[in-house]
C-alpha positions in Angstrom: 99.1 98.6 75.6 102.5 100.2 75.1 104.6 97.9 77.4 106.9 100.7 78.6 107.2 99.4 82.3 106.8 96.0 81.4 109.9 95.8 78.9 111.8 98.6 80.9 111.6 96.5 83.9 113.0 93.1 82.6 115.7 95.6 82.0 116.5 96.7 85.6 115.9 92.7 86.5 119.5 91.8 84.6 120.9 95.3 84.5 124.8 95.3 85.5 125.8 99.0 85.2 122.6 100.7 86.4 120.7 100.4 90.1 117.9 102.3 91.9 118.6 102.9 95.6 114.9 102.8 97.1 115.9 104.6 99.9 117.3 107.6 97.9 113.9 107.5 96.3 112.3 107.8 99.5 114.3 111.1 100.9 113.6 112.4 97.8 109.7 111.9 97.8 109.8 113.0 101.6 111.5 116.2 100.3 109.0 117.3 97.8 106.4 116.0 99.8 107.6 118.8 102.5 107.3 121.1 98.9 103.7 120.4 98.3 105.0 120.2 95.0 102.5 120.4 91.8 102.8 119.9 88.5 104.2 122.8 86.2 102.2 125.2 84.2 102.7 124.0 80.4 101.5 127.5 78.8 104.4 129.3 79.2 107.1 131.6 77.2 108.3 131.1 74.5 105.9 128.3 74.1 103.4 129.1 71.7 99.9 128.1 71.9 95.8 128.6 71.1 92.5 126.4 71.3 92.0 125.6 68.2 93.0 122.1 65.9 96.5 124.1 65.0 97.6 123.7 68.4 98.1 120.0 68.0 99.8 120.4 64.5 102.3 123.0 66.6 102.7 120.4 69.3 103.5 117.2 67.1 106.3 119.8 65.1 107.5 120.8 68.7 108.5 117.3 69.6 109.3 115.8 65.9 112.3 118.3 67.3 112.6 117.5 70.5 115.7 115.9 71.0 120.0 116.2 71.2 120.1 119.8 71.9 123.9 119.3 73.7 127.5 119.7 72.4 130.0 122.5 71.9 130.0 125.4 71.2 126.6 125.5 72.7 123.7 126.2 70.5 121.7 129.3 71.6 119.3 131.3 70.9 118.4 135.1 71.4 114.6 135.9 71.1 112.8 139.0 72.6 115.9 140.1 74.8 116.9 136.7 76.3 119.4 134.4 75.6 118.4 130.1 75.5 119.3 126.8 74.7 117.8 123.6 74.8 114.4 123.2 74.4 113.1 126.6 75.0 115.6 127.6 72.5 113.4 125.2 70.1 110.0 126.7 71.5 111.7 129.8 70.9 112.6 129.2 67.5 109.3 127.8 66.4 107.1 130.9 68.2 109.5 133.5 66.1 108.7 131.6 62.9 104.9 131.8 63.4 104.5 135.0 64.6 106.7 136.1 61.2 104.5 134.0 59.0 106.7 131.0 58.6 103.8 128.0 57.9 104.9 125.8 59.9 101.9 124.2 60.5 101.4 123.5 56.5 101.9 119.5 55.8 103.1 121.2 52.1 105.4 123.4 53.4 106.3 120.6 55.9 106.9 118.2 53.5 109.4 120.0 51.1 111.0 121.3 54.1 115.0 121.9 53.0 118.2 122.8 54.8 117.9 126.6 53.8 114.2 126.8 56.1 116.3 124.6 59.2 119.1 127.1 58.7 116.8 130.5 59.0 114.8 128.4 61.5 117.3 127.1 63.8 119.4 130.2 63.2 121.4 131.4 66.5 125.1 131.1 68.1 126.2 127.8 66.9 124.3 125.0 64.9 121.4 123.1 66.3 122.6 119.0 66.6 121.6 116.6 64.0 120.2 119.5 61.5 119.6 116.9 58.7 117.9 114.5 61.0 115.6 118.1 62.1 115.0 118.3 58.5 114.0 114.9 58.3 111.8 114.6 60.8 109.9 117.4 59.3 109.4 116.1 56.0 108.1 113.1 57.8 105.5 114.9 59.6 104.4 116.4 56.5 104.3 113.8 54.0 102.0 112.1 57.4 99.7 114.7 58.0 99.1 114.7 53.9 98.3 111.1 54.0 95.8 111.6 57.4 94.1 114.2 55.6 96.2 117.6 56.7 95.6 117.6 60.0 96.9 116.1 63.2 94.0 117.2 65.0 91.9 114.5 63.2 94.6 111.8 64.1 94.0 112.9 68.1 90.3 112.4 67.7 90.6 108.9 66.5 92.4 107.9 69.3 89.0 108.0 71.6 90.6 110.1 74.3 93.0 107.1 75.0 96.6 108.7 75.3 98.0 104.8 74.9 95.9 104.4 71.5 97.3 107.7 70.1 100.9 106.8 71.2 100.6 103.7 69.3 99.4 105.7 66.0 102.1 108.2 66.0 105.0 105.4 66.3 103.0 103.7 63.2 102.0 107.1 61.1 105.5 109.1 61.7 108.7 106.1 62.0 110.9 109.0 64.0 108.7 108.5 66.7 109.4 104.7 67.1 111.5 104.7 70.3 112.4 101.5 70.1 115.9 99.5 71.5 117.1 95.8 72.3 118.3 94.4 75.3 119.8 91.0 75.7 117.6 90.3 72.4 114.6 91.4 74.0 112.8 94.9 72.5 112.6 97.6 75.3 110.2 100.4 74.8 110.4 103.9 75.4 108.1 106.1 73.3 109.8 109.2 75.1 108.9 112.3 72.0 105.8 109.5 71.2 104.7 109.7 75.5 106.0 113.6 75.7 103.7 114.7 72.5 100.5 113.0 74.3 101.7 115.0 77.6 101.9 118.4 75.7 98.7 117.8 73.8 97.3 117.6 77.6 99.5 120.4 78.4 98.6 123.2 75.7 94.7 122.7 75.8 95.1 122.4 79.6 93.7 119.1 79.7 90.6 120.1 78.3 89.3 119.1 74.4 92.0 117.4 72.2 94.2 117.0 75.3 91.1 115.4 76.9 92.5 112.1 77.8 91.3 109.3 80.2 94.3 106.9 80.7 97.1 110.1 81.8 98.1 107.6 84.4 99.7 105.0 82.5 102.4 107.1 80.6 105.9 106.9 81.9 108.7 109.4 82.8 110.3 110.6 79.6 113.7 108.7 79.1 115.9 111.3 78.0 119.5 112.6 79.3 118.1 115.5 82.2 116.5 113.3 84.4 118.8 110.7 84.8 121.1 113.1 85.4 119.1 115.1 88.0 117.8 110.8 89.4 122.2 110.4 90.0 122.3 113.3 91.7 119.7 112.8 93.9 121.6 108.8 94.5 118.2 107.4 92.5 120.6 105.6 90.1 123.5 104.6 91.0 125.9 103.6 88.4 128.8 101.3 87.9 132.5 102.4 88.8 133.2 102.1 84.8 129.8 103.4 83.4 130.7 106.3 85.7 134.0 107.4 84.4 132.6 107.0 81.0 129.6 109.5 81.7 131.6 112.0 84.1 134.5 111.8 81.1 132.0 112.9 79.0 132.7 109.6 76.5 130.1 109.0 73.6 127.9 106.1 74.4 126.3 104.5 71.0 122.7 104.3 70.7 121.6 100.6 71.9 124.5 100.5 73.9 123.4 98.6 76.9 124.9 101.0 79.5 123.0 103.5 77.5 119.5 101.4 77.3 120.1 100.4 81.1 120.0 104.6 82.1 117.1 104.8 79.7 115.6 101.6 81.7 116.5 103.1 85.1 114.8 106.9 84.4 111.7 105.1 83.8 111.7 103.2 86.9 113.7 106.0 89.2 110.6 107.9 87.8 108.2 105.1 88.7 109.0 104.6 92.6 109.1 107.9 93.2 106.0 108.6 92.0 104.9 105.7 94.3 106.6 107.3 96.8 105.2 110.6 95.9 101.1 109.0 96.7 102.1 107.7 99.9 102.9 110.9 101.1 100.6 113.5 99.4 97.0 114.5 100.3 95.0 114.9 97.2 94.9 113.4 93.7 98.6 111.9 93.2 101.1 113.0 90.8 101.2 111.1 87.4 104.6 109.6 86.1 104.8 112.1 83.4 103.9 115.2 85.8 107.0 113.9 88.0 109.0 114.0 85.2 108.0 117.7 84.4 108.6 118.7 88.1 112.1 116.7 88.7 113.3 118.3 84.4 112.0 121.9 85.7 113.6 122.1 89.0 116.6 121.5 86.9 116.4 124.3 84.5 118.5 127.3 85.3 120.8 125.3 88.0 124.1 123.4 87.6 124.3 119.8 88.9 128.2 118.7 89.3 127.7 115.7 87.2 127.1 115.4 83.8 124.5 113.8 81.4 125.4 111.0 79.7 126.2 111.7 76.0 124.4 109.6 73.2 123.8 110.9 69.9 120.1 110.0 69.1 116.9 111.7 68.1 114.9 109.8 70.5 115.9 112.5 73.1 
C-alpha cells in the first residue's frame, strides 16, 4: 500500500553516490546475532505515557516534532537532574508540560498554538531548530484533530488495525506528515514521522489495544540522519569520494537533493538486508524493519561515532 521499498529501491537501482556492501551487512547481522539482540523497551523516561485514548493524541504531538534536532550551539535540555538533547530532550519537554498542566493534548489549545507556548515549551540552552515549523506542525495537528472529531484515537480505530491504512490517513489528515521526494522524476516515499507514529502507537500501549496492529511487518526503517550514519560506520553504505567530503565537512545538503534522497533510499534498504540477514540467523520470531531501526538508533545513543550525519534542513526528520 505505501510503496516505501518499492519506490526506495528504484532508487538504489540508479543511485551514483550511495551503495550497500552486502557483506558488511552480513558481519553486522552475525554480530547482533552473537547479541541475541531484542527490540527496545518503548515505555521509558522521560517518555510519557498511560492506556487510555490520550496516549495516542501524546504520541501523534510527539512525532508532529520529531525531527532536525542538530546544529550549534546545541539545544539542551535539563529535566529532573539530567541534562538531554535530541529527542529525549523533546520527550522531555513534552512530559514537563503535562505533568505542569500544559494541554497539550487539547486540539483548541493545539490549534492556536503561538511562538510564546514553543518558547516556554522548548525552553532550554539554546533554541530548538525550525521553531516556526514546531509551531506549525502543531496548529496542524489541531485544526486535524478538530475536523476528526477531537481525538486521534478515533482516527487509529478507523484504520482496522492496519498500520499501512493509518499511515496513509495521517499523510492525507495532517500535510507535515507527507514524506514525500523525487528522484530522476519519479516520487520516492518515505513516510519516516508517518511510519515512526504507527511504531510508537505500538510502542506506548505495548502492542496491545490502539497499538494493536496486524501488518507491523511491512513498515520500513525510519529514514532519518542517525542511522545512516551509524549504517556508514558499520561499511552498510558506502558513499562516493565527493558525497563524502561533503558529509564529513559538515556541508548543507538541500532537501530533494539527490545525494540527500539516495542516503534516505539507502537507510531503508541498509535497514532492509539486515533485517533479512537478522532472520537467517535468529531462533524465534524475527526482528521487524522498524524494531531494527530502534535497536541499530539506541545502540547509538550515548556513544560517539567518528563520522558525522549528514546535514539537511527538513522536518521530515
Amino acid at each position: 500500500m505505501l510503496g516505501v521499498l518499492e519506490s526506495t529501491r528504484r532508487v538504489m537501482d540508479a543511485a551514483r553516490d550511495v551503495t550497500i556492501d552486502q557483506q558488511a551487512v552480513d558481519r553486522l547481522a552475525a554480530r547482533l546475532a552473537d547479541r541475541d539482540v531484542e527490540a527496545p523497551e518503548w515505555r521509558v523516561w522521560p517518555h510519557w505515557w498511560d492506556d487510555s485514548d490520550h496516549a495516542a493524541d501524546y504520541v501523534l504531538v510527539l512525532d508532529a516534532l520529531n525531527f532536525c534536532f542538530w546544529g550549534e550551539p546545541r539545544w539542551r535540555v535539563e529535566y529532573e537532574g539530567r541534562v538531554l538533547d535530541g529527542y529525549w530532550a523533546l520527550a522531555a519537554c513534552l512530559r514537563r508540560a503535562l505533568e505542569a498542566g500544559v494541554p497539550l493534548l487539547d486540539p483548541a489549545y493545539l490549534a492556536a498554538f503561538d511562538e510564546p507556548a514553543a518558547r516556554a515549551l522548548f525552553a532550554g540552552q539554546a533554541e530548538i531548530p525550525l521553531l516556526d515549523a514546531r509551531v506549525a506542525n502543531l496548529r496542524e495537528v489541531g485544526r486535524g484533530l478538530i475536523q476528526a472529531g477531537g481525538s486521534f484515537a478515533a482516527i487509529v480505530r478507523q484504520a482496522g488495525g492496519s498500520g499501512e491504512a493509518l499511515v496513509a490517513e495521517v499523510v492525507r489528515r495532517f500535510p507535515s506528515f507527507d514524506d514525500v521526494a523525487t528522484y530522476e522524476g519519479a516520487e520516492v516515499r518515505l513516510y519516516k514521522r508517518a511510519q515512526i507514529l504507527v511504531s510508537d502507537l505500538h510502542g506506548i500501549y505495548s502492542g496491545q489495544g490502539l497499538g494493536a496492529f496486524d501488518d507491523l511487518d511491512r513498515l520500513t526503517a525510519f529514514a532519518d540522519y542517525k542511522i545512516p550514519q551509524v549504517l556508514r560506520e558499520a561499511g552498510i553504505l558506502a558513499y562516493s569520494p565527493s558525497l563524502a567530503e561533503t558529509i564529513d565537512s559538515q556541508t548543507l545538503i538541500p532537501p530533494g537533493d539527490p545525494r540527500e534522497v539516495e542516503i534516505r533510499a539507502g537507510t531503508v534498504w541498509g535497514c532492509e538486508l539486515l533485517r533479512q540477514a537478522l532472520e537467517r540467523r535468529r531462533s524465534g520470531p524475527p526482528l521487524r524493519a522498524f524494531e531494527v531501526d530502534w535497536l541499530l538508533w539506541s545502540d547509538a545513543q550515548g556513544r560517539t561515532i567518528d563520522r558525522p550525519y549528514h546535514r539537511t534542513r527538513t522536518i521530515f526528520y
